[in-house]
TORMIDO-950247 format. One record per residue: x, y, z of N, C-alpha, C in turn; residue in one letter. Coordinates in steps of 0.05 Angstrom, whole numbers, plus 5000, padded with zeros to 4 digits. Example, Ala and Ser with C-alpha at 12.3 -4.5 7.8 and 13.67 -1.06 7.14 Angstrom:
526448865156524649105156526449345156a 525749555142527349795143525850015157s 
This chain:
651750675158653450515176655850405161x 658050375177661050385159660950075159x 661349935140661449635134664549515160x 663349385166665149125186666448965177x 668448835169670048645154671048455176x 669848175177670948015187673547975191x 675047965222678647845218679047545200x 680947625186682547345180682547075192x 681146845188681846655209684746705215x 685246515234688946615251690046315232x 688846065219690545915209689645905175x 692145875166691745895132689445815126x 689345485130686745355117683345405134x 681545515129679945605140677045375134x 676545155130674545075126674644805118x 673244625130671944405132671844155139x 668044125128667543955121666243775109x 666343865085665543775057664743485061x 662643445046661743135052661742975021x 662543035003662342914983659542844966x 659842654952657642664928655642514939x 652742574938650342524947649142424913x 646942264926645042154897644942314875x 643542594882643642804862646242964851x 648142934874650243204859651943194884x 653343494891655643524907654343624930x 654643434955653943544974655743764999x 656044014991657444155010657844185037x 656644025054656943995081659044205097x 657744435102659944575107660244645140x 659344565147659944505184661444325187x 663444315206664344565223665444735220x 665744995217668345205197670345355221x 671545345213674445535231674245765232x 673845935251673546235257676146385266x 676046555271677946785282677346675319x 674646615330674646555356674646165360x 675046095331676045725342674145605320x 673845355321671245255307669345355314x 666545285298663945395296662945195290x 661144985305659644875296657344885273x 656745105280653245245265654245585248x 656645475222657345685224655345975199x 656046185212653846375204656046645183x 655446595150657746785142657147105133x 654447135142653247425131650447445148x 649647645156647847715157647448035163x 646148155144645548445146643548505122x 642948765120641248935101643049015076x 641948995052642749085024643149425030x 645149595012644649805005642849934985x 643549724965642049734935640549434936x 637549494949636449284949634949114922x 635249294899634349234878635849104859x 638849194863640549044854642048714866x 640948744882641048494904638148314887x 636548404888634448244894634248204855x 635148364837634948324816638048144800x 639448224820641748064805641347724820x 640347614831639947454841637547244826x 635247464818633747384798635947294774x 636547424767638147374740639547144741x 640247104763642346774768639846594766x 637546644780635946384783634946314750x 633646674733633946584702635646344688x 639446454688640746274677640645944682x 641545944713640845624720638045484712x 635745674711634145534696632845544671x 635145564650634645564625637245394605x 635745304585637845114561637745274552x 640045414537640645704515640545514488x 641045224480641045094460638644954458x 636245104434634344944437632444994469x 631845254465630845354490629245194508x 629645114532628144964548627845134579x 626445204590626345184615626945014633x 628145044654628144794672627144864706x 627444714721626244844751629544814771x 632244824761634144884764634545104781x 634345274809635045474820637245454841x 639145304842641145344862644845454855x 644245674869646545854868648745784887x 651145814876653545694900654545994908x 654245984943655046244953657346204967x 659646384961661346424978662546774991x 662846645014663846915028666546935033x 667147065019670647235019671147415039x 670447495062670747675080670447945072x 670848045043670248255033667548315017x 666648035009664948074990663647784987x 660747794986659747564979659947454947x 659447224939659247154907656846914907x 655946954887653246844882653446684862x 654846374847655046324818653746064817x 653146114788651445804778652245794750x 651645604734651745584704649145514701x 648645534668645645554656645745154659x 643045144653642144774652643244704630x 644644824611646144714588648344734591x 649544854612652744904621653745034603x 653445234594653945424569653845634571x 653645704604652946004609654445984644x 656846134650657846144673656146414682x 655046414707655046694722655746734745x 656547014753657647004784656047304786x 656047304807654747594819656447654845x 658147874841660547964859658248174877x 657648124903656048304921658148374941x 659948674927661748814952660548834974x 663148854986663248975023660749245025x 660949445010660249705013656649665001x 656849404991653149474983652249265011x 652649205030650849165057651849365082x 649449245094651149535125649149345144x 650949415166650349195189650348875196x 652248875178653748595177655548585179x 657448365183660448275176660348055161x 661947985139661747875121664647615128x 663247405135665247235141667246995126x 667346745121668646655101667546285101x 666546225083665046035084663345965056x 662945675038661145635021658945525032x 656645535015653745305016652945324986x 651145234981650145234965646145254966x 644745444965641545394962640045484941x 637845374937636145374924634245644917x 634045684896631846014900628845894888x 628945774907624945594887622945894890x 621145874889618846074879618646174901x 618446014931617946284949620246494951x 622446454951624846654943624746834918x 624146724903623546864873621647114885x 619246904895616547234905617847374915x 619147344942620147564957622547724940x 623547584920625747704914624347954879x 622247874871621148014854618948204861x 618148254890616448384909618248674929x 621048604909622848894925622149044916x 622649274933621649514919624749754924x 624349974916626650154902627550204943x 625750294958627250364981626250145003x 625449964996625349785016626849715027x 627049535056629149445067629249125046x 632149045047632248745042634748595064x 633348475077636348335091637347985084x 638847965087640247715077641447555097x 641647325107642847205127643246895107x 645546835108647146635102648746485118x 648246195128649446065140649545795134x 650445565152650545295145647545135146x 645445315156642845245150641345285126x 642645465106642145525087641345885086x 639545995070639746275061637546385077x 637046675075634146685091634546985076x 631547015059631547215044628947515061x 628547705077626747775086626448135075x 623648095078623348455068620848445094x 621048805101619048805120615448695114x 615348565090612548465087613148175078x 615448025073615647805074618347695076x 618747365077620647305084621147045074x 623446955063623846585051625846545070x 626246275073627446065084628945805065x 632145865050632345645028634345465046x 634145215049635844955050638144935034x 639344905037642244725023641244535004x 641944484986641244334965643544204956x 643343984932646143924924647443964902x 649044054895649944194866651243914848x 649944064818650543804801653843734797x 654443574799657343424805659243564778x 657043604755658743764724659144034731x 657944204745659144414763662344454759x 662844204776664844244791667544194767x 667244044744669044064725668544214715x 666744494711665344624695666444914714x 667544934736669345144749672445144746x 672844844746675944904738675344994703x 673944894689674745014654674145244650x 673345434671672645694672674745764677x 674645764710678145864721679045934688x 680345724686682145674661681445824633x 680845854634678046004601679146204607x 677646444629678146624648679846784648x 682546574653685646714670686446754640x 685846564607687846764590685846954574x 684146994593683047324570684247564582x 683347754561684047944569682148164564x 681448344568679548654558679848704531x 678348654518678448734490676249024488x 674549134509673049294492671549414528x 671649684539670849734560667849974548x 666449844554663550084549662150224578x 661650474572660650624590658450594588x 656650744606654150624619652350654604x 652050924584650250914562651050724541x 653450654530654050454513653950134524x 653450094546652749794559649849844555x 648450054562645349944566644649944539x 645550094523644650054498645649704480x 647949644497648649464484646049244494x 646549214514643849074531641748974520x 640649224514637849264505637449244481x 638849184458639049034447639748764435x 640148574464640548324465638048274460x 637748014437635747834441634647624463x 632647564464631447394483632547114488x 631847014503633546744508631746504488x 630146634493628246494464629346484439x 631946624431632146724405634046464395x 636046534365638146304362639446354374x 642646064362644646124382646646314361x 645046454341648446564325649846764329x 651946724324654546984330654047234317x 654247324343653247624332656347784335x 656648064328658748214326659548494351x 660248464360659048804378662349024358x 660649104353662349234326662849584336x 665749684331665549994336664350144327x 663450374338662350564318663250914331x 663651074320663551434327662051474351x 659151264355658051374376658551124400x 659751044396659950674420661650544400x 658750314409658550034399656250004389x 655949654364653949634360652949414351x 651449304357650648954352651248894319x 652448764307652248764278652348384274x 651048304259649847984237652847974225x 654348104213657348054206658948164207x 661348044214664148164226665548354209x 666548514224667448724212669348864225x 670649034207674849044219673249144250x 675149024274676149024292673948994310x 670848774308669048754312669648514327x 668648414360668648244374666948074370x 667047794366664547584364664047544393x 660947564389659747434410657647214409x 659046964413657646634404654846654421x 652646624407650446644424649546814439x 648947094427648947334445646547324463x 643647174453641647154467641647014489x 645646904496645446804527645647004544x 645847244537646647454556643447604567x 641647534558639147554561638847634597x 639547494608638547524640639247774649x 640847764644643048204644640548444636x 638548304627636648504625634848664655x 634448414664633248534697635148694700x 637548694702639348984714640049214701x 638549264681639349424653638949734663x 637049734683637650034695638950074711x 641149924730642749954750645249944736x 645949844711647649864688649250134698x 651950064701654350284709657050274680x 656350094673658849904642659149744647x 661149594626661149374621664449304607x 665949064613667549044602667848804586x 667948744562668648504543670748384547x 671448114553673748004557674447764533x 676947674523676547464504679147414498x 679747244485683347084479683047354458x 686347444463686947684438687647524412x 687447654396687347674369686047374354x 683347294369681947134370679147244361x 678847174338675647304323673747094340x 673646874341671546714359672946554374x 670646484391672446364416670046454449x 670946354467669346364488670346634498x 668246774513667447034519666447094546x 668147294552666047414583665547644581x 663147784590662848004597662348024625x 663348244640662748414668661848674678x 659548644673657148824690657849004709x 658349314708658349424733655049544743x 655249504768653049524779653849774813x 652049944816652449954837654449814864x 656049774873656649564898656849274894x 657349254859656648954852656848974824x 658448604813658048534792657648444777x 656148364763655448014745657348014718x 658447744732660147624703659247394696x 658047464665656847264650658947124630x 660046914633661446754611660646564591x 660846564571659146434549661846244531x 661746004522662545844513662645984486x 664645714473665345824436661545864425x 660845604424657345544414656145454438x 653845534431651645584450651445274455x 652245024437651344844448653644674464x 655744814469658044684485657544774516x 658444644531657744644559660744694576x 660544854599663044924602664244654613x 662444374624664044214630665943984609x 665544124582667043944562668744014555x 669744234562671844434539673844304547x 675644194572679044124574679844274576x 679644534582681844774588683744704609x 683644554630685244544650687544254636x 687144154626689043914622692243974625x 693044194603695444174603696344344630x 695244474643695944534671696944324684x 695344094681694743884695696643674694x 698343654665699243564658702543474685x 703843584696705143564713706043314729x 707943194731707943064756708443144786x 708143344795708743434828705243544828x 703543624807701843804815699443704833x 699243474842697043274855698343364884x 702243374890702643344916702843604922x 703443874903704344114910701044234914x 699644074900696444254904695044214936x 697243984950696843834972697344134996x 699644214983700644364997699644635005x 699544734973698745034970695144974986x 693444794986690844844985691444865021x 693644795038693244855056693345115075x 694245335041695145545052693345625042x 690945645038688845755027687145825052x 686146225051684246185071681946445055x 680046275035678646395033679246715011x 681646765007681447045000679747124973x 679947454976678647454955679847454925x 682047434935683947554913686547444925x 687647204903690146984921693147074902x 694547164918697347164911698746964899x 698746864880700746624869704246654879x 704946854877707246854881708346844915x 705246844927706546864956705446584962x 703946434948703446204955705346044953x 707446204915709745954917710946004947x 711846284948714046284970713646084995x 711046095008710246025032710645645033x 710645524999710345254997712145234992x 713645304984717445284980717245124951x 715845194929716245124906716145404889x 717145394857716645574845714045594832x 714345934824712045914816710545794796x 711645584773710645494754709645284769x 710345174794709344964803707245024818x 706645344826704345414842702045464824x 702745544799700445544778699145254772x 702045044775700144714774699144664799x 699644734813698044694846695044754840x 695245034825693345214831690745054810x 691344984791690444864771689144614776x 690244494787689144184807686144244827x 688244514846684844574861682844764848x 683044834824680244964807679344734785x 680644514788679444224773677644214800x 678044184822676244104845674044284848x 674144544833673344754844673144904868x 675444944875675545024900678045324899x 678445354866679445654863678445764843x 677645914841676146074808678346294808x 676746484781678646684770677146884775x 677147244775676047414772676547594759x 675547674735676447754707676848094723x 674848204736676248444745677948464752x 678448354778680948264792683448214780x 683148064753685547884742687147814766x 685247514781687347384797684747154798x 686646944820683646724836683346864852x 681546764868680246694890679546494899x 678446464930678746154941675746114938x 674445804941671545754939673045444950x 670545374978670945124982669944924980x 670344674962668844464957670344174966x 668444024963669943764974672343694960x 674943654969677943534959677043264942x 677143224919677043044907679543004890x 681542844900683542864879684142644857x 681242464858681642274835680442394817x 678642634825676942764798678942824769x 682142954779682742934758682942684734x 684442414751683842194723681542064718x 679342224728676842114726675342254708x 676342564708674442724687676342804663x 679642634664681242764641682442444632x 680142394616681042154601683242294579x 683642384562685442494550688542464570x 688542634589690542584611691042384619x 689542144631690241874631691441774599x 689641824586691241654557694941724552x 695041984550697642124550699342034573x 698842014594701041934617701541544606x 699441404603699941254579702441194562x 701341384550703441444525705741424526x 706541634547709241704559711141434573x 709041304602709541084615710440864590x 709140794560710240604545712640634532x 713640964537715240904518715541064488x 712841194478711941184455712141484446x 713641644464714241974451717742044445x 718242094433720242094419721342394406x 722042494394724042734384723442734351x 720742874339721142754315722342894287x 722542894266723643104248722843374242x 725143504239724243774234725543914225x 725544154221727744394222730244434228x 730544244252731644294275730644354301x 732844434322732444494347732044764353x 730444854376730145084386733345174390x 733745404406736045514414736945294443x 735245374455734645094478735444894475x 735444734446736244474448734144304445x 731544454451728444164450728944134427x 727243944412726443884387724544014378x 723944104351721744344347719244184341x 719843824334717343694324718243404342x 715443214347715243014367713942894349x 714142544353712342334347711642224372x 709642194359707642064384706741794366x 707141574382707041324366703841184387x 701941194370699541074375700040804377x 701140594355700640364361702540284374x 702439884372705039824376707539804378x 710239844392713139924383713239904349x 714940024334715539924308713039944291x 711040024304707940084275707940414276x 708140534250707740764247704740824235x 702740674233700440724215698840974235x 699440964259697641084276699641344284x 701841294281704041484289702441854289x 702942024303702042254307704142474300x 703842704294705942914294705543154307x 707443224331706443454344709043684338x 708743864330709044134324709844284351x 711444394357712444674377712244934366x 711345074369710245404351711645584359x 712745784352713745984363713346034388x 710946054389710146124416710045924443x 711345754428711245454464708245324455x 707045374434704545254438704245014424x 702644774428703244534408701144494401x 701644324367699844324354700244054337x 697843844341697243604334696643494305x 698143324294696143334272693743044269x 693943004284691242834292689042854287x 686942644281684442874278682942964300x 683842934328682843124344684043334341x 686843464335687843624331686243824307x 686243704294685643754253682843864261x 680643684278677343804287678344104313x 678743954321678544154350680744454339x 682744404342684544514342685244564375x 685844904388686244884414682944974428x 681244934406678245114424677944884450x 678444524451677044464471679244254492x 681744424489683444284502685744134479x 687544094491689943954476688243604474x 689943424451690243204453691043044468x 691342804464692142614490694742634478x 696842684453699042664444700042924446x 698943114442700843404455700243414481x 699343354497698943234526700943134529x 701642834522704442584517706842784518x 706742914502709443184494709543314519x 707343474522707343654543708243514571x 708543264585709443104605712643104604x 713043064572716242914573717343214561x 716343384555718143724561717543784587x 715743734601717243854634718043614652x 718343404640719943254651723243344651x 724243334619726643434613727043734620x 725343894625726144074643726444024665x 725743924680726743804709725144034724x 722444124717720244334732721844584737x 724644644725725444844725725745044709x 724244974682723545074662721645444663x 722645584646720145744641717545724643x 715045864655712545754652711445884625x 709745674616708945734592707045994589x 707146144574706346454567702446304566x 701746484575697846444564698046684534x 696146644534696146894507695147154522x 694147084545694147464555697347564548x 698647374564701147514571702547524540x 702147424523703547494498702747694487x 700747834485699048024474700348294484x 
């Protein structure tokens, strides 16, 4: 049967009503939703039969694995709730591990169900054990059907059937999607393996039981190949035994593509699974014991002054896609595009846009509008707007000036007017990139976000640009 594709809602913004934070976590409240035929009270975004029911029912396992496991210091946990959204083309399935150190998404195309239409809508539920049974009880030609709505999931095979509720997702989630987004959008493909060189790569992952050390996936005449130390033109992979859950799908294994900042020996990592009709992208942090909600990737996005009111804008032209045009979002909001990338950046702090490494673009995901989350989860960003508001960034010595006219070096004055003991020095690089000598600067470097003083900088250069400036290069695009 030829797959059905839901119409377009008829108005940009397609959804909600998000209810905000509950005792435990984020409550998605996603009734009432906007349809193509008006509101929907009781709204319903899938229901039909798998093609590849094994890959359904096994890539789903694999999500409930990650969410319930610590990769640092192995722990189990009873953690099973997956955030689903429906893109009209394609469902997505994502959670992070209980250590926040492990992003996964499971892309379930249009072409792996039949007899559905696939509509546009989030929830979030739970896969507790009776879902697990039914979902480890498939068999190679069984039927599996799936129904997803604002009641929650409903998992059935002709000898059994679950029923999951809505649940509430942990509130670190949700800063833990925008530092993905962000992670995400500057990798790029460093290394594409075919199907015998993915399962082999696979199947040689260690257990989640195992350590967290960096392993190598190193070239060779015949592939690739797991190697203990680096070697010319050999990709690190921080914690490879997070990739562990990818094993349930190791026979539906089609390749695999490595993604990572170029010419970056370590550093945070994704890989993407081809599967039949479907994909799992597993993202793994620098070390196994960092969590994706700490890193700061989004800050200097964030950094902006219009991007709180332009994100006001663009999120109203958001409907769901699977795959979002930046450049037609600037058009449609009547800003440019460097200001639609800070729009865009504001609503994947909320989580309400991710990235898709196949794709190389966002996509929409809907969660509750929270727009104090940003000075609430970017103390750094509060400190720096600080900074700026006293007074305390300045033009500092150097070389000289760019061609431009900026200054190539900034002081950043920590203490009082007139005390230099705390005074900071920030650096402009060839490349537009800044560099602190602070000792957050000096520890971190750029693995977990800028400082609150190249932050300070980063305000009062797109200030003096007057937002009409160049947007700053990611390192995909310099590569």
């Amino acid at each position: 049967m030829t797959m059905q594709h839901a119409p377009a809602p008829p108005a940009p913004r397609a959804f909600g009503a998000p209810t905000g934070l509950g005792p435990d976590g984020l409550l998605l409240g996603l009734a009432p939703a906007l349809t193509a035929q008006g509101i929907d009270r009781t709204p319903r975004f899938f229901s039909g039969f798998a093609t590849e029911p094994l890959v359904l029912a096994r890539g789903l396992l694999a999500l409930a694995d990650i969410t319930a496991t610590r990769y640092f210091h192995y722990v189990p946990t009873t953690m099973r709730d997956p955030v689903l959204t429906a893109n009209g083309d394609r469902l997505r399935a994502e959670c992070f591990s209980a250590c926040n150190s492990v992003y996964a998404r499971l892309d379930l195309l249009g072409a792996g169900f039949d007899g559905g239409d696939i509509a546009h809508g989030t929830t979030n539920v739970d896969l507790g054990q009776q879902s697990r049974a039914v979902l480890s009880g498939v068999r190679r030609a069984e039927l599996l059907h799936l129904d997803v709505g604002s009641g929650g999931a409903v998992l059935a095979t002709p000898s059994a059937q679950a029923a999951e509720r809505p649940v509430n997702m942990p509130d670190r989630w949700v800063r833990a999607f925008g530092n993905v987004a962000e992670l995400h959008a500057r990798m790029a493909p460093l290394v594409t393996l075919t199907a015998q060189e993915a399962r082999a790569f696979v199947s040689a992952v260690p257990p989640a039981t195992a350590s967290g050390r960096t392993a190598w996936l190193a070239p060779t005449a015949a592939g690739v190949r797991i190697a203990s130390r680096p070697t010319t033109g050999a990709i690190a992979v921080p914690g490879l035994h997070r990739l562990s859950a990818a094993k349930r799908l190791l026979p539906h294994l089609c390749g695999a593509t490595v993604y990572g900042a170029p010419r970056a020996e370590t550093g945070a990592v994704a890989i993407v699974f081809e599967f039949p009709h479907a994909r799992l992208t597993l993202g793994l942090t620098a070390e196994a014991w960092r969590g994706h909600s700490g890193e700061g990737a989004l800050l200097a996005a964030l950094a902006g002054d219009d991007v709180v009111a332009d994100a006001e804008v663009v999120s109203a032209l958001l409907a769901f896609e699977p795959v979002l045009d930046a450049d037609r979002l600037a058009h449609a909001a009547g800003i440019t595009r460097a200001r639609a990338d800070g729009a865009i950046a504001v609503l994947a702090a909320s989580g309400r846009v991710g990235w898709d490494l196949a794709d190389d673009a966002h996509f929409h995901r809907e969660l509750p509008d929270d727009p104090a989350r940003i000075e609430r989860d970017g103390p750094r960003l509060t400190a720096a707007r600080a900074l700026v508001a006293a007074g305390r960034v300045a033009p500092g010595p150097g070389p000289g000036a760019e061609r431009s006219g900026e200054p190539r070096s900034w002081v950043v004055r920590g203490g009082e007017p007139g005390a230099h003991a705390s005074d900071s020095l920030v650096r402009v690089c060839d490349d537009g990139q800044l560099v602190c000598g602070c000792a957050w600067g000096l520890r971190h470097g750029a693995g977990r976000g800028p400082c609150k003083h190249a932050l300070a900088v980063e305000i009062v250069r797109a200030r003096a640009s007057q937002h009409t400036g160049p947007r700053t290069s990611t390192p995909k695009e310099q590569a």
